[in-house]
C-alpha positions as CSV (number, residue, x, y, z in Angstrom):
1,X,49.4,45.7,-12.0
2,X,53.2,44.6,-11.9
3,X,55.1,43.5,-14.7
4,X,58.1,41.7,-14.3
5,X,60.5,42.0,-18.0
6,X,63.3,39.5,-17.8
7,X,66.3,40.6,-19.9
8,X,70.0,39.2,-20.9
9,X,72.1,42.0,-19.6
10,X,70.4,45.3,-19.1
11,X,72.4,47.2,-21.6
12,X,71.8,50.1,-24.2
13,X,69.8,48.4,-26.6
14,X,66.2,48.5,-28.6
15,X,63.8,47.2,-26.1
16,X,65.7,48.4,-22.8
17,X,65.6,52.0,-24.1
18,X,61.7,51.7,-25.4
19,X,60.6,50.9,-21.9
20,X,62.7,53.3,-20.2
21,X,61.5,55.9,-22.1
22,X,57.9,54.8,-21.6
23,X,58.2,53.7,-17.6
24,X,55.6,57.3,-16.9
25,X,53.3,56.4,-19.6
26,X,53.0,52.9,-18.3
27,X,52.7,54.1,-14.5
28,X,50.6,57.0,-15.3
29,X,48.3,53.9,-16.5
30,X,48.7,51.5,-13.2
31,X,51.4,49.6,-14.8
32,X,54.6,49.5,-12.8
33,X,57.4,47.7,-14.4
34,X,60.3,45.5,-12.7
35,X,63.4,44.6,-14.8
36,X,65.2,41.5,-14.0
37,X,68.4,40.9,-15.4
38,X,70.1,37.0,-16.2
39,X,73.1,37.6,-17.8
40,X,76.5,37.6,-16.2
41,X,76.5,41.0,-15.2
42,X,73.5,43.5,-14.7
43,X,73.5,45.7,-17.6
44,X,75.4,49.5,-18.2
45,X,71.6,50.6,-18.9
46,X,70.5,49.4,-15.4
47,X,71.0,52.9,-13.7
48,X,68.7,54.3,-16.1
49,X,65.7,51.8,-15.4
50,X,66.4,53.0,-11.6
51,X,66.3,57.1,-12.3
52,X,63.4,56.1,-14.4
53,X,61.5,54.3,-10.8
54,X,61.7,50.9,-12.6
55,X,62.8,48.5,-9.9
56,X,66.0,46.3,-11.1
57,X,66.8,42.7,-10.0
58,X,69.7,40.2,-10.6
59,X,70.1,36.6,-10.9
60,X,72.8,35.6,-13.0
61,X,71.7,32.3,-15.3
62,X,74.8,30.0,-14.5
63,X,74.3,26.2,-14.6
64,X,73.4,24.0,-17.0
65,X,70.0,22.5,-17.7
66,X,68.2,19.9,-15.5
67,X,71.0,20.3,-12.8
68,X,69.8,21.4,-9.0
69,X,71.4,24.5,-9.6
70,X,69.1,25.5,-12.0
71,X,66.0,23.9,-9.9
72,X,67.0,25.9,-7.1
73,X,67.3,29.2,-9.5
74,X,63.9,28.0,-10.9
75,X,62.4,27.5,-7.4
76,X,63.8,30.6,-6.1
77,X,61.9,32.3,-9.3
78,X,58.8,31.3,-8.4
79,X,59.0,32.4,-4.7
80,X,60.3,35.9,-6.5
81,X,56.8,36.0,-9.0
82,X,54.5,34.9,-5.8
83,X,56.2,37.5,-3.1
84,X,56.3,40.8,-5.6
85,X,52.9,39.6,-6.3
86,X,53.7,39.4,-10.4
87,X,50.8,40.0,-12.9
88,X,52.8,39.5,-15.9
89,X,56.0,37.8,-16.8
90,X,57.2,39.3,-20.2
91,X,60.1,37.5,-21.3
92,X,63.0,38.9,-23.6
93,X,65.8,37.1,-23.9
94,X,64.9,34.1,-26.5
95,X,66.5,31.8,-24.6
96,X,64.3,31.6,-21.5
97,X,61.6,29.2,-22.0
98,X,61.6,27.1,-19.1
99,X,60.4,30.3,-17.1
100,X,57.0,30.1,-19.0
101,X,56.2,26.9,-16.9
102,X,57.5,28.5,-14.0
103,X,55.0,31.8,-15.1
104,X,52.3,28.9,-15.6
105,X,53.1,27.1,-12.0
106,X,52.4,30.7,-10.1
107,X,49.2,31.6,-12.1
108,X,51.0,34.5,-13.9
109,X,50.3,35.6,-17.4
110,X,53.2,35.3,-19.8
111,X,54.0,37.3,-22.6
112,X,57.0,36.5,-24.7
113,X,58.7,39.2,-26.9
114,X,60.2,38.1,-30.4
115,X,62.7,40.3,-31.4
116,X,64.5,38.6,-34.0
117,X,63.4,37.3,-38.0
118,X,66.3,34.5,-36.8
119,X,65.7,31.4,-38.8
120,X,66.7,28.1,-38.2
121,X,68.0,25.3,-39.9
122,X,66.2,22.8,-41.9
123,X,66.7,20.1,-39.1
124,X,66.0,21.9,-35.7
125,X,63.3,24.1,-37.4
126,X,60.6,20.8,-36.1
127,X,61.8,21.4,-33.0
128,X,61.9,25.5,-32.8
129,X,58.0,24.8,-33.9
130,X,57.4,22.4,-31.5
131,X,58.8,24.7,-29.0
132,X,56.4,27.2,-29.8
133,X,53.2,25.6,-30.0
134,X,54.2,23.9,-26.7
135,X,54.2,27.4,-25.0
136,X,51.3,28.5,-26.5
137,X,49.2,26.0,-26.4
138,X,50.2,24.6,-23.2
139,X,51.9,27.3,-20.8
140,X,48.9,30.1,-22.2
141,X,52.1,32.1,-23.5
142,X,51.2,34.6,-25.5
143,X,53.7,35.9,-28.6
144,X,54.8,39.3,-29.4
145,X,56.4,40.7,-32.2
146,X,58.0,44.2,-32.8
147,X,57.4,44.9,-36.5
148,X,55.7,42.9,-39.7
149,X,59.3,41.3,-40.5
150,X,59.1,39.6,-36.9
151,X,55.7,38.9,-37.3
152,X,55.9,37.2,-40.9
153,X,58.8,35.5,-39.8
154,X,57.1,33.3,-37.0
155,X,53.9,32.7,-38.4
156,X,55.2,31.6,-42.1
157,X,58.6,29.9,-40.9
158,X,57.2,28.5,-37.2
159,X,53.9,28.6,-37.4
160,X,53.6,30.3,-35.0
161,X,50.2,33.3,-34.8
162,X,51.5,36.6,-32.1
163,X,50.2,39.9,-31.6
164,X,52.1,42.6,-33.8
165,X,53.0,45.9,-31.4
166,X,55.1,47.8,-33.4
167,X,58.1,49.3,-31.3
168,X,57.9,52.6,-30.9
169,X,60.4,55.7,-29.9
170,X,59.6,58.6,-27.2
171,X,58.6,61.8,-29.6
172,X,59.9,63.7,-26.2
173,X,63.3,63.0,-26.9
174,X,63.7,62.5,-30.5
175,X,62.1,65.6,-32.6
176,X,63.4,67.6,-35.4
177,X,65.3,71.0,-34.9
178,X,63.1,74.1,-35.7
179,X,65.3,75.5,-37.9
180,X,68.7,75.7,-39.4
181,X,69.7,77.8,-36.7
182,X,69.1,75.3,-33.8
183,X,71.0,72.9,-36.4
184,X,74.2,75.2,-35.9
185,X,74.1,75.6,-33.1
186,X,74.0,72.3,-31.4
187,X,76.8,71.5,-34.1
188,X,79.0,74.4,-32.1
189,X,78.4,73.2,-29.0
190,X,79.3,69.7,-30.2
191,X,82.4,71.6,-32.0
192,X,81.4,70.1,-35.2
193,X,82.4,72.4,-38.4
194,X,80.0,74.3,-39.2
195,X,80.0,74.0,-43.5
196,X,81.2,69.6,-42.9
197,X,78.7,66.7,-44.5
198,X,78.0,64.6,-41.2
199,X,77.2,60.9,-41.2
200,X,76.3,59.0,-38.5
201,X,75.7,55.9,-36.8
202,X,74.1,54.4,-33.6
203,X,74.7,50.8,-32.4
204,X,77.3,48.4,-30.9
205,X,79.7,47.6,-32.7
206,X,79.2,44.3,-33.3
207,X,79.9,42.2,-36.9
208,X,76.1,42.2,-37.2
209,X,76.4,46.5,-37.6
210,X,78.8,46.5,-39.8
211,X,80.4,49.3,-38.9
212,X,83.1,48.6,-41.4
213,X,81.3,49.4,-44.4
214,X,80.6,52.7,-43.5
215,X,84.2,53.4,-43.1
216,X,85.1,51.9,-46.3
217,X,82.5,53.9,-47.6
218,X,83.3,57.3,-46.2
219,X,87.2,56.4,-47.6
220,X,85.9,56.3,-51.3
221,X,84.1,59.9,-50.8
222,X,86.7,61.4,-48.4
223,X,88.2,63.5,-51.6
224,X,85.0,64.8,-52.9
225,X,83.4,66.5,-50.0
226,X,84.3,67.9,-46.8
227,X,82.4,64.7,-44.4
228,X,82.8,63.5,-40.6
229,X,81.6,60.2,-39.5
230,X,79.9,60.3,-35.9
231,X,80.6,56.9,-34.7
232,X,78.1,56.7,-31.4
233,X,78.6,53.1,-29.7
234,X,81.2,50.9,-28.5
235,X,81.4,47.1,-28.5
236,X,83.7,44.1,-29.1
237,X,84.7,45.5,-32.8
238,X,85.8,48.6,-32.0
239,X,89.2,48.6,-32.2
240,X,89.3,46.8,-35.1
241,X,87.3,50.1,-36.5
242,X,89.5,52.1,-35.2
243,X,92.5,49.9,-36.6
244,X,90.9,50.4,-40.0
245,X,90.2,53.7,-39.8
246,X,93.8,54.2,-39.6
247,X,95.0,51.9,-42.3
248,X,92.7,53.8,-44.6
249,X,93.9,57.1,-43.7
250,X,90.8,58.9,-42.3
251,X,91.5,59.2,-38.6
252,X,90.6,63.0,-38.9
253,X,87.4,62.3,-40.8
254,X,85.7,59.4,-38.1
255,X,84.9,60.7,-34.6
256,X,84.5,57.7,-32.1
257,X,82.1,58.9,-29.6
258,X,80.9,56.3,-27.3
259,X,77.4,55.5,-25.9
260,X,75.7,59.1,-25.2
261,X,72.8,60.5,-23.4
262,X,72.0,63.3,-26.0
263,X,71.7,61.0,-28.4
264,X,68.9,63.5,-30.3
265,X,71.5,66.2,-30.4
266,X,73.9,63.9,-32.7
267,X,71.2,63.0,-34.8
268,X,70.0,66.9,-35.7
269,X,73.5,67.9,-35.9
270,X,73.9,64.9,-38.8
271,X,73.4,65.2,-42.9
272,X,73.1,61.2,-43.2
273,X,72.2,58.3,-41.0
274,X,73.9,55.1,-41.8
275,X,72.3,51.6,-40.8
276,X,74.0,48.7,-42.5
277,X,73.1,45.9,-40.5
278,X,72.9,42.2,-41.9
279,X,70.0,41.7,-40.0
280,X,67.3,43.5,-37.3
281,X,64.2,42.5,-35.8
282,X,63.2,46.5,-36.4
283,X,65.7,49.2,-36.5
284,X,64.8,51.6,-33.9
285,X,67.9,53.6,-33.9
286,X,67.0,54.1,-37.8
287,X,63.2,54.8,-35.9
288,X,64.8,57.6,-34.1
289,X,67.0,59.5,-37.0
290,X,63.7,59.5,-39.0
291,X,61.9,60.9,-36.0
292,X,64.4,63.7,-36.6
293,X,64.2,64.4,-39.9
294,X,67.7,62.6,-40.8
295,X,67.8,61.3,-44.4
296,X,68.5,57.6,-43.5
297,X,70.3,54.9,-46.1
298,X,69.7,51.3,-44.6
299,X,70.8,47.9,-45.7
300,X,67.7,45.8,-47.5
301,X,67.2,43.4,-45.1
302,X,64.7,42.4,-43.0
303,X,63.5,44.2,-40.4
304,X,64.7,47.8,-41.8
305,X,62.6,47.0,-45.1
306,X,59.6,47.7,-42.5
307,X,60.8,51.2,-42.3
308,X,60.9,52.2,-46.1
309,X,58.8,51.8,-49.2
310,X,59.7,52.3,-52.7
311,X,62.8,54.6,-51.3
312,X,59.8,57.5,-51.1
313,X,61.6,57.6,-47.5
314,X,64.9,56.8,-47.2
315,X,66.8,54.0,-49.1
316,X,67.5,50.8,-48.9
317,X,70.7,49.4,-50.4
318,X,71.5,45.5,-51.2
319,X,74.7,45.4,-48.2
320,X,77.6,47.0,-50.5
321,X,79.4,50.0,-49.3
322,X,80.0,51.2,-52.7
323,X,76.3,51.6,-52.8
324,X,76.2,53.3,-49.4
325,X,78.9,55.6,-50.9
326,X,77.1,56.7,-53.8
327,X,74.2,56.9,-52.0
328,X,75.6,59.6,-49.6
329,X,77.0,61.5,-52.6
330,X,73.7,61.9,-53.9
331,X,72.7,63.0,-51.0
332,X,75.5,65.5,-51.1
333,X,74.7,66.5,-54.3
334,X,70.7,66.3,-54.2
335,X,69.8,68.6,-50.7
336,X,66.2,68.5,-51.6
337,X,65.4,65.4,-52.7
338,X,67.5,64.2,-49.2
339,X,65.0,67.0,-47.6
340,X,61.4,65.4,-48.8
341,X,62.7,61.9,-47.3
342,X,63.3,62.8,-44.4
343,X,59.8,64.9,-44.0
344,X,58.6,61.3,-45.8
345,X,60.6,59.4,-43.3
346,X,59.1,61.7,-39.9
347,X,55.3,61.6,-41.1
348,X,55.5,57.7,-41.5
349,X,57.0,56.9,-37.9
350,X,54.8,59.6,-36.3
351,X,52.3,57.6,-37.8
352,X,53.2,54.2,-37.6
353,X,55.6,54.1,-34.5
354,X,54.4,56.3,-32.1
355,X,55.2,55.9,-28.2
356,X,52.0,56.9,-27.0
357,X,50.6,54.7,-29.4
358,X,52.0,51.3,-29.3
359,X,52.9,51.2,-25.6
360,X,49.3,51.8,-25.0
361,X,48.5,48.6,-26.8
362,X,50.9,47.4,-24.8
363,X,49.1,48.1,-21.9
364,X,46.0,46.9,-23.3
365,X,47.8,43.4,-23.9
366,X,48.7,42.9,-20.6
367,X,45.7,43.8,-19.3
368,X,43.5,41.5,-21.5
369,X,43.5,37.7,-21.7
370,X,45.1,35.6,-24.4
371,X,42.1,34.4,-26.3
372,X,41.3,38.2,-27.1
373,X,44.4,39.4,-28.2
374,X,46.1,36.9,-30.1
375,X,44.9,37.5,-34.2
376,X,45.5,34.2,-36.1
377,X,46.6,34.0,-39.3
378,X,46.7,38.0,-39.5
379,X,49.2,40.4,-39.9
380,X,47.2,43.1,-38.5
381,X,48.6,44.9,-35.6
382,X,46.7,44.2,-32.4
């Protein structure tokens, strides 16, 4: 079976990185997985998809709609889907609906992937519905969602029934230290001090992250504990980070790393994980510090309010980097309590966002027809 996933850019982000780190599960299962990228440029992430033997393609998206540009790139599409001899045709970026007729045109099953609880207003919401039941009902598209947010999202708001797959992170590569010694060890070899409070982040920066507030943050506490901020990511807002950083006097404290590889190292070597996005579809960087036993604080919004219950877990803070300060402090000043939430925090995504798991429904869903998979008017995972 061949499953073509059609992206933006192929960059370092949620989906990109699940199916990377899934590609030998899926082939090990007869799956074999083709990225296609549509954005201006391929993708940073695209050399991983190729050590990982997932075969890349790109076709930039440049003209405008109904022109013969885009009826040749549409045309050309199809030829693409008919010659690799596509099974499914699982779309990601939101904006690529016309490709479902073109899925529909070469008899090949289309799955489409929401990622976002993005709402819209009151007077296009008729026509985001419309949208919708037109694909489903029409083109055979079946919807996917990533977490219950997603899911509640478009069946109360668009009316629209999918199949819930949790995402999921790879349990390989994200696992906690055995012991303190492992801890302080990875922390010398990332010349971290040894006795510092570490925070960190993952993610672009972007205004959606809000990076900011954890630098606010960490300038309220700076006097009343030794801390470092690992800053892990880069993106259009950096250097207005880094201009902040200054102006509040912590240069020495924030350590702007950059996308990394060892991602898991940063994590174990960490006291804190910070996540104060306005918004996520599921946070699976926050998936991956809990994976690691890192006490997370996350923003209460949607998508990270999938990840924690009753703060038994983690907490979740109304977006106020006074509260993520205090927070961290009791942290700081509460070792154990910080301890049982993050062995809360590793038991619940073991449980509910395993790899194995929920890329073998995956699997399954591209394997079975839409009338057996699709659950209306249920929140149930599939």
């Amino acid at each position: 079976m061949k499953v073509l996933h059609l992206f933006n850019e192929i960059q370092f982000s949620g989906a990109e990185i699940m199916y990377a780190n899934a590609a030998s599960l899926f082939q090990k299962e007869g799956v074999e997985l083709l990225a296609f990228s549509t954005g201006k440029e391929m993708g940073t992430f695209a050399p991983v998809f190729e050590r990982e033997k997932i075969r890349i393609f790109h076709k930039p998206i440049d003209f405008r709609p109904f022109s013969l540009k885009g009826f040749m790139y549409y045309t050309s599409l199809y030829r693409f889907l008919k010659k690799e001899k596509i099974d499914v045709l699982h779309i990601h970026r939101s904006s690529l609906n016309f490709v479902a007729f073109i899925a529909w045109l070469a008899n090949v099953k289309c799955i489409k992937t929401q990622h976002s609880t993005f709402q819209n207003r009151k007077f296009t919401r008729p026509v985001a519905i419309l949208r919708r039941l037109i694909l489903r009902k029409c083109l055979n598209v079946t919807f996917q969602t990533i977490g219950e947010s997603v899911y509640e999202n478009e069946f109360h708001y668009y009316k629209n029934p999918s199949v819930r797959i949790n995402n999921w992170f790879d349990s390989k590569k994200f696992f906690p230290v055995k012991d303190e010694l492992e801890k302080l060890a990875i922390r010398k070899s990332l010349s971290i001090p040894e006795k510092a409070f570490v925070l960190i982040s993952t993610g672009a920066c972007t205004e959606n992250k809000s990076h900011k507030d954890i630098i606010r943050a960490l300038a309220l506490i700076k006097d009343q504990m030794n801390v470092i901020y690992l800053h892990l990511g880069t993106g259009e807002l950096e250097q207005e980070e880094i201009v902040l950083t200054k102006e509040l006097g912590i240069s020495d404290q924030i350590h702007y790393m950059g996308n990394q590889q060892n991602v898991r190292d940063f994590l174990v070597a960490s006291d804190v994980y910070l996540m104060p996005s306005k918004f996520e579809g599921l946070g699976n960087s926050a998936l991956e510090a809990m994976a690691c036993k890192v006490p997370v604080i996350l923003n209460d919004v949607a998508g990270l309010r999938d990840l924690i219950e009753n703060n038994d877990n983690g907490f979740l803070i109304a977006p106020d980097y006074r509260l993520m300060a205090e927070k961290i402090l009791y942290y700081f000043e509460n070792p154990l309590v910080a301890k049982e939430k993050a062995e809360n925090a590793y038991s619940f995504v073991v449980s509910e966002f395993s790899m194995e798991k929920n890329a073998t429904k995956m699997i399954d869903l591209y394997k079975k027809n839409e009338n057996s998979t699709v659950t209306y008017g249920s929140a149930k995972q599939y």
